[in-house]
py3Dmol code that shows the C-alpha trace and the ligand (Angstrom):
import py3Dmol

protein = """\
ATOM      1  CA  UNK A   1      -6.363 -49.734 -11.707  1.00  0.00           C
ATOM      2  CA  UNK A   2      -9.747 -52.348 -11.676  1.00  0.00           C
ATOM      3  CA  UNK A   3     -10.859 -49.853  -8.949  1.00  0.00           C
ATOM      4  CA  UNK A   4     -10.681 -47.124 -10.820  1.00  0.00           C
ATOM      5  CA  UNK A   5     -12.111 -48.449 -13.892  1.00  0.00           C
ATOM      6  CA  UNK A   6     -14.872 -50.400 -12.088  1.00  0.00           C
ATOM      7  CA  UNK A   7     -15.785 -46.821 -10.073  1.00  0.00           C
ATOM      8  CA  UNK A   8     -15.961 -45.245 -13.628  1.00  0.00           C
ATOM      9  CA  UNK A   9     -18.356 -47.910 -15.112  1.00  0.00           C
ATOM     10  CA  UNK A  10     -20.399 -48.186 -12.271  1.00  0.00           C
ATOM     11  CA  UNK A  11     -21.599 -44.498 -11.526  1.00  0.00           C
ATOM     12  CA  UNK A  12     -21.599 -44.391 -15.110  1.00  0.00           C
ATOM     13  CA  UNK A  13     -23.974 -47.300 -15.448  1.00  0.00           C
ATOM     14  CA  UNK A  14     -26.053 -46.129 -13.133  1.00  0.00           C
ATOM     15  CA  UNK A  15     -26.730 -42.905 -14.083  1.00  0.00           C
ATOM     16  CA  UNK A  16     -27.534 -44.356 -17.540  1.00  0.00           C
ATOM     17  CA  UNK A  17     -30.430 -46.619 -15.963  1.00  0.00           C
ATOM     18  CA  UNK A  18     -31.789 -44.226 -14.119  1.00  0.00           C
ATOM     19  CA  UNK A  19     -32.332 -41.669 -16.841  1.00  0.00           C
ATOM     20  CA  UNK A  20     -33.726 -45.090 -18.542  1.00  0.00           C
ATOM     21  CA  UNK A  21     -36.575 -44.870 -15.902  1.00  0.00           C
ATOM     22  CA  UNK A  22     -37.478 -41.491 -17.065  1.00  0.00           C
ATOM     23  CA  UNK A  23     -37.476 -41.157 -20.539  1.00  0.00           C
ATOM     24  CA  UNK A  24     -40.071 -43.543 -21.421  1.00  0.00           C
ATOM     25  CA  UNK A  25     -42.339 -41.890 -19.325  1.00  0.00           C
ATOM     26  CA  UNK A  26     -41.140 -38.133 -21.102  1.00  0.00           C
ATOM     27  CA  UNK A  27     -41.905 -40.494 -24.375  1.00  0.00           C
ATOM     28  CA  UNK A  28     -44.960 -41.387 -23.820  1.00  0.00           C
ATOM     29  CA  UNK A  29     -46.410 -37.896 -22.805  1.00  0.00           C
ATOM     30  CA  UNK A  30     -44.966 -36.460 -25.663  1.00  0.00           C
ATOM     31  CA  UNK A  31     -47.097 -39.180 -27.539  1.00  0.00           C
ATOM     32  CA  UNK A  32     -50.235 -38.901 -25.280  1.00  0.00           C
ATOM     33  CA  UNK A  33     -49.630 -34.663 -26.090  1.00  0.00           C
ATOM     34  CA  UNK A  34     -49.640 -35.062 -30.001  1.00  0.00           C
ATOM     35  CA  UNK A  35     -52.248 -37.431 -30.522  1.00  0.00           C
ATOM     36  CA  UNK A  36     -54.968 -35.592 -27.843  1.00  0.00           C
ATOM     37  CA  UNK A  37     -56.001 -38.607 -26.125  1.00  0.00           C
ATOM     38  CA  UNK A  38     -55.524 -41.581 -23.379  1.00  0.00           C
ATOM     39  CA  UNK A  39     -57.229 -44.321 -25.446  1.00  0.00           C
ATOM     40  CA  UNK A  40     -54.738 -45.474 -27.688  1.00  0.00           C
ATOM     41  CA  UNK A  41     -52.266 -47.936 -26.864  1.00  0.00           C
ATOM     42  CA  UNK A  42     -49.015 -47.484 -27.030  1.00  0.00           C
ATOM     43  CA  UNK A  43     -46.254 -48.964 -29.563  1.00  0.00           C
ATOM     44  CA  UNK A  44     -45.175 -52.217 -27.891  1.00  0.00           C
ATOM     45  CA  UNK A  45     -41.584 -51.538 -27.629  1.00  0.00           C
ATOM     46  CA  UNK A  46     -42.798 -48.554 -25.505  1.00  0.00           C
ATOM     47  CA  UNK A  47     -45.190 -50.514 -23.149  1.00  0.00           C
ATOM     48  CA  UNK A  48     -42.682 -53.475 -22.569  1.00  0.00           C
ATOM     49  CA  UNK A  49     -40.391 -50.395 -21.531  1.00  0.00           C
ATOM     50  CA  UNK A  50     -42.790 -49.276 -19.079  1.00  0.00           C
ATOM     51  CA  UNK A  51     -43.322 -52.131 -17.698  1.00  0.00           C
ATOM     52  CA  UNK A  52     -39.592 -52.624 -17.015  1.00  0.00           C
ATOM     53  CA  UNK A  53     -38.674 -49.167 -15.126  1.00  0.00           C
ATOM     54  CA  UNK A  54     -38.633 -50.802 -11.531  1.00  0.00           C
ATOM     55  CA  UNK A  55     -36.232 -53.517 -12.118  1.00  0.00           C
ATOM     56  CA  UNK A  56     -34.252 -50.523 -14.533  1.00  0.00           C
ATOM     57  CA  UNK A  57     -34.242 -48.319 -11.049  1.00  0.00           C
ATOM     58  CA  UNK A  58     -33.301 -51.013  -9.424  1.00  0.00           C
ATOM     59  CA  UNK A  59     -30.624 -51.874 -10.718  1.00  0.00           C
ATOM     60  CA  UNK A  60     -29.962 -48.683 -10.744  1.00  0.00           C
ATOM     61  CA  UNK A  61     -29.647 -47.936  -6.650  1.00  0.00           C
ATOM     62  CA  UNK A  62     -27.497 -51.315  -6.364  1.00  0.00           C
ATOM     63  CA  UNK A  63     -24.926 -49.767  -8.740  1.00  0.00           C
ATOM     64  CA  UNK A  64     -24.863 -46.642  -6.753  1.00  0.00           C
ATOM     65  CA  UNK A  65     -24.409 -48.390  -4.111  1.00  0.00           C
ATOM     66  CA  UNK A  66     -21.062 -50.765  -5.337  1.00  0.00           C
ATOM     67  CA  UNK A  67     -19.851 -47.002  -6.513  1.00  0.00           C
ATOM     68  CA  UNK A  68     -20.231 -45.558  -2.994  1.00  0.00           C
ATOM     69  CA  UNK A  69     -18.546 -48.275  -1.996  1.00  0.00           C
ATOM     70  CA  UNK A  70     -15.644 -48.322  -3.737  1.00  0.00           C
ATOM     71  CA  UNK A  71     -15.555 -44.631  -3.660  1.00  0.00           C
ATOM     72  CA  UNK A  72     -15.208 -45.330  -0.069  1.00  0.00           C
ATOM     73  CA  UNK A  73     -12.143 -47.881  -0.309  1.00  0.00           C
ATOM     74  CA  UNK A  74     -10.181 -45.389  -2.312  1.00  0.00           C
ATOM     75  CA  UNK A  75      -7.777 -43.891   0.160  1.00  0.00           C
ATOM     76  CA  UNK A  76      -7.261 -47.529   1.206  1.00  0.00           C
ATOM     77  CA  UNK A  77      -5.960 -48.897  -1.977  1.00  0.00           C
ATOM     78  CA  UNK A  78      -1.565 -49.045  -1.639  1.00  0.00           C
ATOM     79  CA  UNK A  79      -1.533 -47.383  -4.892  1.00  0.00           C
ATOM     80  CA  UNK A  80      -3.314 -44.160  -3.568  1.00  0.00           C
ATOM     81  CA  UNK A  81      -0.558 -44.046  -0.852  1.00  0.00           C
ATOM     82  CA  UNK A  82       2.339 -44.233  -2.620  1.00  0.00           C
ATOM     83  CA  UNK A  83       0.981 -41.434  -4.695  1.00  0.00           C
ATOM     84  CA  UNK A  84       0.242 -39.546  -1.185  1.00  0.00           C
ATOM     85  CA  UNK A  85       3.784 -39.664  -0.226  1.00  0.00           C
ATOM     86  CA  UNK A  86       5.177 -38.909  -3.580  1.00  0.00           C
ATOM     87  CA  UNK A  87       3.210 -35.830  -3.568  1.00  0.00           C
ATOM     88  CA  UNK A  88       4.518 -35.141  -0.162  1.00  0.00           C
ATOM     89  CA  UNK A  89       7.920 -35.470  -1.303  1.00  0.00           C
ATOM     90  CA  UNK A  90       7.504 -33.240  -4.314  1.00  0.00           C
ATOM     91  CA  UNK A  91       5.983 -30.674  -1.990  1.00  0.00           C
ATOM     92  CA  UNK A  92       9.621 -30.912   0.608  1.00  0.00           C
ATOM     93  CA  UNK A  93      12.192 -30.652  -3.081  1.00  0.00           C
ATOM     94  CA  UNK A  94       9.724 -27.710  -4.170  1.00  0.00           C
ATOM     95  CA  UNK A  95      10.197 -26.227  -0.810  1.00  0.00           C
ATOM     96  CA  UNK A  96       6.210 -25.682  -0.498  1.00  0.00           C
ATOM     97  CA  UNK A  97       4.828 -25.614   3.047  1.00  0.00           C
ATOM     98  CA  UNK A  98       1.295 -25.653   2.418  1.00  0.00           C
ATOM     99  CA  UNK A  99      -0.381 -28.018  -0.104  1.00  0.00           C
ATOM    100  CA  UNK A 100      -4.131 -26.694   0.625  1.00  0.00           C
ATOM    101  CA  UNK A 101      -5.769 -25.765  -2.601  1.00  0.00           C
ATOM    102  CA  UNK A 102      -9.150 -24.231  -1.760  1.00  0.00           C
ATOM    103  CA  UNK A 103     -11.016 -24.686  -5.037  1.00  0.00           C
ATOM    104  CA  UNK A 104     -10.083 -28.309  -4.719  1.00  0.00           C
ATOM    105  CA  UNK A 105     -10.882 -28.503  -1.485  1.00  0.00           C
ATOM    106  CA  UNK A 106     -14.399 -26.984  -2.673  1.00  0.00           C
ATOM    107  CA  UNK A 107     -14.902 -29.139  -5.155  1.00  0.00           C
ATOM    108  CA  UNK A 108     -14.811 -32.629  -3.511  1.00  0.00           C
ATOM    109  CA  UNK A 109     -16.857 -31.507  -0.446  1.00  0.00           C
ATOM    110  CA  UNK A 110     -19.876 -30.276  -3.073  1.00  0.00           C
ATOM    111  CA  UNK A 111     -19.437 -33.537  -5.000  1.00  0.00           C
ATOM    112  CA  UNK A 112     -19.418 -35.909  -2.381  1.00  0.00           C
ATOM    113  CA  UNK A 113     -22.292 -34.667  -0.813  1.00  0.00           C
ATOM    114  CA  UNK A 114     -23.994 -34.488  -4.018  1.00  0.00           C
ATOM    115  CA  UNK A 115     -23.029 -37.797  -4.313  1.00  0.00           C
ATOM    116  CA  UNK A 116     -24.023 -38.676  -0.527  1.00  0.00           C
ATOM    117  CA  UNK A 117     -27.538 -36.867  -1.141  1.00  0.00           C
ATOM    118  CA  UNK A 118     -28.237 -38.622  -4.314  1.00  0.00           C
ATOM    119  CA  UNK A 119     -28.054 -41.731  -2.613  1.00  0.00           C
ATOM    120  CA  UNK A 120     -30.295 -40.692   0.094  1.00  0.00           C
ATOM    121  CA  UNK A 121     -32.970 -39.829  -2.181  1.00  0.00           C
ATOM    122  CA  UNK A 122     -32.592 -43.039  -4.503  1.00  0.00           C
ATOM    123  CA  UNK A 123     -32.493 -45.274  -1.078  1.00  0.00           C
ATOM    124  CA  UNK A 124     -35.885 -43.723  -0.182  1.00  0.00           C
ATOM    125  CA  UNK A 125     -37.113 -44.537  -3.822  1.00  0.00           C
ATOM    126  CA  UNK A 126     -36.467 -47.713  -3.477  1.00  0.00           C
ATOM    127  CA  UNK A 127     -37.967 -48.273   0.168  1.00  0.00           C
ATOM    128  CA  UNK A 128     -41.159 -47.077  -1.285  1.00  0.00           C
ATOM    129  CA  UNK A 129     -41.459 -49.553  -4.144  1.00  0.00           C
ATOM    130  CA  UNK A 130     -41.197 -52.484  -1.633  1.00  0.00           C
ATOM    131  CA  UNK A 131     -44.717 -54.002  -2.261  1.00  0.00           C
ATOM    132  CA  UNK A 132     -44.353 -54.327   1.836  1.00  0.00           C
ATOM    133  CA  UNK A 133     -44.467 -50.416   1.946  1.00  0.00           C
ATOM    134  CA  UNK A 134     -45.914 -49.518  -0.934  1.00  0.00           C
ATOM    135  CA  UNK A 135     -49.710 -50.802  -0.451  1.00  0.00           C
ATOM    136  CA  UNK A 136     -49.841 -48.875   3.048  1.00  0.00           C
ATOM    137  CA  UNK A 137     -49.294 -45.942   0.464  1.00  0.00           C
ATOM    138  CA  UNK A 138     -51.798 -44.104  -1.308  1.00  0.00           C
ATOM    139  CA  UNK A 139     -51.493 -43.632  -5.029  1.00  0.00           C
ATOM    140  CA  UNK A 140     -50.858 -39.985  -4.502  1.00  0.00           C
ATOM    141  CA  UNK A 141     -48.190 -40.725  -1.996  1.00  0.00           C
ATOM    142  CA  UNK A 142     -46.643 -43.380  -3.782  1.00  0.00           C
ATOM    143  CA  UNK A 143     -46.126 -41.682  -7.380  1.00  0.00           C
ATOM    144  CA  UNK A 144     -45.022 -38.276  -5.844  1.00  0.00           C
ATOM    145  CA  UNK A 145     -42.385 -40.443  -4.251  1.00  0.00           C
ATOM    146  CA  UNK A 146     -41.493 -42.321  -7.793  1.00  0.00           C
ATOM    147  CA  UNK A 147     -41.878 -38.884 -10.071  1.00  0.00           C
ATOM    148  CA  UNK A 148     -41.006 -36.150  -7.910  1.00  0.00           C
ATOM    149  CA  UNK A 149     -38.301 -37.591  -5.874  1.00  0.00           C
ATOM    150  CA  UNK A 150     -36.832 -40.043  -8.474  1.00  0.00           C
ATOM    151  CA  UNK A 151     -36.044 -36.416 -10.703  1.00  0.00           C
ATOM    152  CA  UNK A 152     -34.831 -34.846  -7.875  1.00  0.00           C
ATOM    153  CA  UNK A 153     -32.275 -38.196  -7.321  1.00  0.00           C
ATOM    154  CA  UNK A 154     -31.310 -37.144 -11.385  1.00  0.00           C
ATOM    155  CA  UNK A 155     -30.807 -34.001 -11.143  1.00  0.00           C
ATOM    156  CA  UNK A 156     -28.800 -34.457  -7.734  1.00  0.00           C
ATOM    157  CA  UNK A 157     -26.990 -37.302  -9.529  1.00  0.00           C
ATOM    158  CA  UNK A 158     -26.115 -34.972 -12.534  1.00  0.00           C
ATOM    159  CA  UNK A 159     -24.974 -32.817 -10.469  1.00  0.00           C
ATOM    160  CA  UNK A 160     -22.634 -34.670  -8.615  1.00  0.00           C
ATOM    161  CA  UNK A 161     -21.066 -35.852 -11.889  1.00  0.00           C
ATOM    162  CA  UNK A 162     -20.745 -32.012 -13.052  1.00  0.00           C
ATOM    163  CA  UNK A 163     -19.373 -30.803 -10.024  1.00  0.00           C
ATOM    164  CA  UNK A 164     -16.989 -33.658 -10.567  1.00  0.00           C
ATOM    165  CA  UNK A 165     -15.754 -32.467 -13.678  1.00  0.00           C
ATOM    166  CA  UNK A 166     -15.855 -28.650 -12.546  1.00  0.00           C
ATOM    167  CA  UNK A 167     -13.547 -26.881 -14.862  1.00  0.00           C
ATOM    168  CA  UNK A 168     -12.384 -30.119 -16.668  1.00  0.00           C
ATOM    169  CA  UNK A 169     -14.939 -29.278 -19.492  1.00  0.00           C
ATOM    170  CA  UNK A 170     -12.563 -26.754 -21.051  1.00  0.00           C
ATOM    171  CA  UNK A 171      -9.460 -28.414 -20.142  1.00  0.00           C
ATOM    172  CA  UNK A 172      -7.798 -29.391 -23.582  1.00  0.00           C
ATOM    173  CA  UNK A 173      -6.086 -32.212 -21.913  1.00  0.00           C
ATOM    174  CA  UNK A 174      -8.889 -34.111 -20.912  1.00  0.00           C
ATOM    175  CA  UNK A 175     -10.164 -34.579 -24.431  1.00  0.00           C
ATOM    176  CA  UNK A 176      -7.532 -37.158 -25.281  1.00  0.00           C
ATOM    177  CA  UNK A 177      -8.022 -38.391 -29.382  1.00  0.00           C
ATOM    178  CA  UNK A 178     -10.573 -35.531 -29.403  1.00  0.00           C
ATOM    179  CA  UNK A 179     -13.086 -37.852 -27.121  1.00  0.00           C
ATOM    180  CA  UNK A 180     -14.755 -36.092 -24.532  1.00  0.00           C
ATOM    181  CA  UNK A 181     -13.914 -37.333 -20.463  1.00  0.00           C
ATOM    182  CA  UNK A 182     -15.724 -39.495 -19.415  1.00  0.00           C
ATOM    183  CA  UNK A 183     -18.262 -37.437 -16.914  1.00  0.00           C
ATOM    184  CA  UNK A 184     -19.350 -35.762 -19.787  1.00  0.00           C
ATOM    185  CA  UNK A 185     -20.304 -38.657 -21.734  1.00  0.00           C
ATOM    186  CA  UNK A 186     -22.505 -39.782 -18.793  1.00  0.00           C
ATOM    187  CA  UNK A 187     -24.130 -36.791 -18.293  1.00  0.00           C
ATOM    188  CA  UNK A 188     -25.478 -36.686 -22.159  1.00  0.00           C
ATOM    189  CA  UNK A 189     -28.522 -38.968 -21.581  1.00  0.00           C
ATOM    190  CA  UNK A 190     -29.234 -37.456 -18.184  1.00  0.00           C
ATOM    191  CA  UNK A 191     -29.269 -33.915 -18.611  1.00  0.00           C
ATOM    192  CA  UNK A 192     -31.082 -34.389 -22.227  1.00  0.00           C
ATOM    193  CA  UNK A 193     -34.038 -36.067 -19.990  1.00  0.00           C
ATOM    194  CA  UNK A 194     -33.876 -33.388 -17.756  1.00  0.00           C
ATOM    195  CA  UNK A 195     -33.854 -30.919 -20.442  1.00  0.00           C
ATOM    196  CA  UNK A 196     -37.455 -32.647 -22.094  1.00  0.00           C
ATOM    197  CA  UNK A 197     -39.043 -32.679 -18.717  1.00  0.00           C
ATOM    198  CA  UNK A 198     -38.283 -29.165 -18.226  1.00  0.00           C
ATOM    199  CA  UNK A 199     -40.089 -28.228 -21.526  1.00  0.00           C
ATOM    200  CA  UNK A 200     -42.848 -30.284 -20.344  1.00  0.00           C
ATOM    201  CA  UNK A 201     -43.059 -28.596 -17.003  1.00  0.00           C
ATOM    202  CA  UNK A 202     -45.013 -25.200 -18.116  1.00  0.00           C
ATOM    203  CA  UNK A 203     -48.840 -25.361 -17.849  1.00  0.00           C
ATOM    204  CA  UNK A 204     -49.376 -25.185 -21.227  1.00  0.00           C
ATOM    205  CA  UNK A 205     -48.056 -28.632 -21.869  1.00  0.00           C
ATOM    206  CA  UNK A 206     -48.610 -29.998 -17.983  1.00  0.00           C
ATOM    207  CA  UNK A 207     -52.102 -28.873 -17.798  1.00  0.00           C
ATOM    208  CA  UNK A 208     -53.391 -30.852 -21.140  1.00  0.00           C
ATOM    209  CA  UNK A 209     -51.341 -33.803 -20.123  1.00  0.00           C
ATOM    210  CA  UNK A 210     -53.142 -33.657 -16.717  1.00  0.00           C
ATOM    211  CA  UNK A 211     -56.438 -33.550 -18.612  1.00  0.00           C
ATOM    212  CA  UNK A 212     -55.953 -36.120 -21.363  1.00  0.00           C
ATOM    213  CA  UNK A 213     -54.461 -38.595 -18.620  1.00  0.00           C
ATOM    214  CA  UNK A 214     -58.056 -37.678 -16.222  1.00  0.00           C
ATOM    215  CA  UNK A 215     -59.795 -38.703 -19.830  1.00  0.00           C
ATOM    216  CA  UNK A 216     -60.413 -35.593 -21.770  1.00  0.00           C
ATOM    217  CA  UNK A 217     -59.836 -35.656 -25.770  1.00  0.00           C
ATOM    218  CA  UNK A 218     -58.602 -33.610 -28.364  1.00  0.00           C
ATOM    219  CA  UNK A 219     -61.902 -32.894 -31.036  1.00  0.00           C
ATOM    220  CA  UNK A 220     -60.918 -34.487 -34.265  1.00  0.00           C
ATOM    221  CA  UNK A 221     -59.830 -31.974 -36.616  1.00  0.00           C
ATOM    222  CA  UNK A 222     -62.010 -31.340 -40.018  1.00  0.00           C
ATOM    223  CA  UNK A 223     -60.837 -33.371 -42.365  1.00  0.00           C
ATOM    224  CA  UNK A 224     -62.373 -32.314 -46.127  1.00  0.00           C
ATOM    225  CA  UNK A 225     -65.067 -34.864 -46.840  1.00  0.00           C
ATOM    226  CA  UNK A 226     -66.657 -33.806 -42.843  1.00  0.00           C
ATOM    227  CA  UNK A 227     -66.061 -30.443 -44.122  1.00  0.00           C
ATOM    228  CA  UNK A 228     -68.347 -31.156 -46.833  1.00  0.00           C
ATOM    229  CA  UNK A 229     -70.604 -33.524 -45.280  1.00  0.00           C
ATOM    230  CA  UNK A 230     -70.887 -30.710 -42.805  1.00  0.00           C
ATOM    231  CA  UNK A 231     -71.798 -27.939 -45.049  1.00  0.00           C
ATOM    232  CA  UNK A 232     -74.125 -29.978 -46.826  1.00  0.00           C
ATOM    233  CA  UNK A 233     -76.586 -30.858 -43.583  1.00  0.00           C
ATOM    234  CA  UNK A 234     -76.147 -27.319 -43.019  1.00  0.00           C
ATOM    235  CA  UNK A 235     -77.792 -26.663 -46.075  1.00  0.00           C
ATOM    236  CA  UNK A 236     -80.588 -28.692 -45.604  1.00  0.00           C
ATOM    237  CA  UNK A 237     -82.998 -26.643 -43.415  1.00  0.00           C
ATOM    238  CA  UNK A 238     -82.630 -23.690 -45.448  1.00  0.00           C
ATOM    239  CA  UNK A 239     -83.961 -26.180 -48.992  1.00  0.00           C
ATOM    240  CA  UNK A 240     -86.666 -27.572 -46.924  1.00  0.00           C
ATOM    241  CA  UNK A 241     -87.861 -23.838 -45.988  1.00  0.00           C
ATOM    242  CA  UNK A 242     -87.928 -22.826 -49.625  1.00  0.00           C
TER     243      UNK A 242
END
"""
ligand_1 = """\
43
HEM
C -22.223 -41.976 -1.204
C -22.449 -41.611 -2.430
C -21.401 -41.292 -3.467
C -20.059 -41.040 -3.341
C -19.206 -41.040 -2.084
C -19.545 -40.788 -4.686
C -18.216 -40.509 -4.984
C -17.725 -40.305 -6.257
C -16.337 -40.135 -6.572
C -15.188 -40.189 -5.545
C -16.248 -39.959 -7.907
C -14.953 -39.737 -8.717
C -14.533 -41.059 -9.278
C -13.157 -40.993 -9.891
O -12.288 -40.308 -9.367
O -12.939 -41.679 -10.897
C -17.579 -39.992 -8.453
C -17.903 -39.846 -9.784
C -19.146 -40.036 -10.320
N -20.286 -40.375 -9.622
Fe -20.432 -40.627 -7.610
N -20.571 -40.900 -5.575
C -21.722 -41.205 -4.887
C -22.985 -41.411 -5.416
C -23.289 -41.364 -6.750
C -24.584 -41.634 -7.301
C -25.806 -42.046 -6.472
C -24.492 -41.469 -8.663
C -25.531 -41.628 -9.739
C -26.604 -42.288 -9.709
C -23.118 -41.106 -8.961
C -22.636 -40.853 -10.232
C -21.333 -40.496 -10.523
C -20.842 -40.220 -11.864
C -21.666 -40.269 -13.163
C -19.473 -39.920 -11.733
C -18.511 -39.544 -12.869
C -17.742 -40.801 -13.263
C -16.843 -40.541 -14.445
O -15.742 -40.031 -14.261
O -17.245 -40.869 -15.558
N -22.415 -41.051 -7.774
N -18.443 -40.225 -7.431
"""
view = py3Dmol.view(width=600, height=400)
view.addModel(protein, "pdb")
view.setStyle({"model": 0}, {"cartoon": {"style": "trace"}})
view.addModel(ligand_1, "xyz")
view.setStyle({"model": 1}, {"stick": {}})
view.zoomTo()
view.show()
């Protein structure tokens, strides 16, 4: 039982915090987007929450790692093989001779190496931001590593938790008191970042980021009084003529 509860709030956890990492960033484009321009700073609770998105990744990759772990020790636990032989005797009094079920089968061998790959990615993530590593990086290098590679590890992570659930989501039994299982909760966060990012992606939206963020600003819009203050110098000339 503490294994499987600790194996639920650890992945779970993790996932979390490394969504965390991301939406601040998807937060403060969206900011940078409406008001046109680089130059103003940022509301603080935003800025302290950049500043914070290594040690959130982090902690991230260690609590992927305790999960893999334990994911690991689960055929090992007594529990599991009591449950292994009652199965198998179930299987004789049923008179079954085969207890291969593909789709299972299927299942665990996406998720698992979802799980495996996921890891991978967030392990090279983390190598990178090693201050040992990461000034024998250029800037280009080193943020394609942090963006690119630390969505991929999200979506590869979110993933792994759907394939997980596979055709749980419409399973009635799951939803016990009417509250969702618990890979679903943990997805939320994660696939709602995802989601913003992916409206963010066209160029309409990625192009002016990429020029406010190289400097370029939106022209202030008229307001009335430079309306009229316009109109009025653009009067001028034509009194002085007459
Ligand atoms: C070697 C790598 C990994 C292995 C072997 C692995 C294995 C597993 C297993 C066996 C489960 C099912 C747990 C259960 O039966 O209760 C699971 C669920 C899950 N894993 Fe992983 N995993 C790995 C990496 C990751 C990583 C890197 C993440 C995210 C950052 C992650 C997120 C999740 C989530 C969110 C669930 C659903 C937990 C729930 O039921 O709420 N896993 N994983």
């Amino acid at each position: 039982m503490p294994v499987l509860v600790m194996n639920k709030t650890l992945p779970w956890t993790s996932i979390t915090l490394l969504a965390l990492v991301y939406l601040p960033g998807l937060l403060a484009a969206m900011l940078q987007l409406y008001r046109g321009t680089k130059y103003r700073r940022f509301p603080a609770w935003l800025e302290r929450w950049l500043c914070v998105r290594k040690q959130l990744g982090l902690l991230s990759f260690y609590l992927a790692c305790l999960h893999a772990l334990y994911s690991l020790c689960y055929p090992m636990r007594r529990s599991y093989r009591y449950k292994v032989l009652n199965w198998a005797y179930q299987q004789v009094q049923q008179k079954k001779e085969d207890a291969w079920v593909s789709e299972d089968v299927w299942r665990m061998e996406i998720y698992i190496s979802l799980g495996i790959m996921t890891l991978g990615v967030l392990a090279v993530i983390t190598v990178s931001s090693l201050p040992s590593v990461s000034n024998n990086l250029s800037w280009r290098e080193f943020t394609w590593i942090q963006r690119s590679l630390g969505y991929m590890a999200l979506l590869l992570g979110t993933a792994h938790a759907l394939v997980y659930g596979w055709s749980k989501w419409v399973d009635p039994r799951q939803y016990v008191w009417y509250t969702p299982p618990s890979f679903i909760l943990a997805c939320l966060l994660p696939l709602s970042v995802l989601l913003v990012k992916a409206v963010l992606l066209p160029p309409c939206f990625s192009g002016r980021l990429e020029l406010i963020r190289r400097g370029w600003e939106r022209p202030a819009l008229p307001t009335r009084h430079n309306a009229k203050q316009d109109s009025k110098s653009k009067e001028k000339p034509l009194l002085t003529k007459l």
